[in-house]
C-alpha positions, 0 to 999 in steps of 0.5 A: 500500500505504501508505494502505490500512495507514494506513486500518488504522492507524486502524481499531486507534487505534479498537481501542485507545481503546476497549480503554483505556476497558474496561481501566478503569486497566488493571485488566482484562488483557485489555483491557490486553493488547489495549490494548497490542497495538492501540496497537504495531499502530497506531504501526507501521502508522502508521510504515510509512505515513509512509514513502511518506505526507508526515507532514502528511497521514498524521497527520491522515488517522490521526487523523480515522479513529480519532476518527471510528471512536471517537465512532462506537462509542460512540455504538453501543456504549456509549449516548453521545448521538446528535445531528444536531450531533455527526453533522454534525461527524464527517461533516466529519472524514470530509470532510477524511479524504477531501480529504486523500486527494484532495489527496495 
């Protein structure tokens, strides 16, 4: 159960570094309430993960997803660069996502 909520966890750190930019210096409340609702979700479930899931581990696995899941929507969403450098660099987060998961 623990690494399926950690996985969610940093689906939502996607959610609230997304929500973040919109809220545009929270100036937009809904993109703020969002913001703040994603990040308690996500430090949550992180803690909860961390409780069968060694810190190391679940750190990095949080981490990658959300930068991966991030830089993924903005490359789709908000028109950043797609490049075969930056996919092979996302495809190597991945890559130490999943070997952390194996290792574990």
């Amino acid at each position: 159960m623990g690494w399926i909520v950690l996985v969610l966890s940093g689906l939502l750190e996607t959610v609230w570094a997304a929500a973040l930019d919109a809220a545009r210096g929270f100036t937009r409340l809904g993109a703020s309430v969002l913001f703040v609702v994603a990040l308690t979700g996500s430090m949550i479930g992180l803690a909860y993960a961390m409780r069968t899931i060694p810190l190391g581990t679940a750190y990095a696995v949080w981490v990658g997803i959300g930068a991966v899941g991030t830089a993924a929507y903005g490359m789709v969403f908000l028109g950043e660069s797609v490049t075969a450098a930056r996919l092979v660099c996302l495809t190597l987060i991945v890559a130490g996502v999943v070997g952390m998961k194996v290792l574990h």
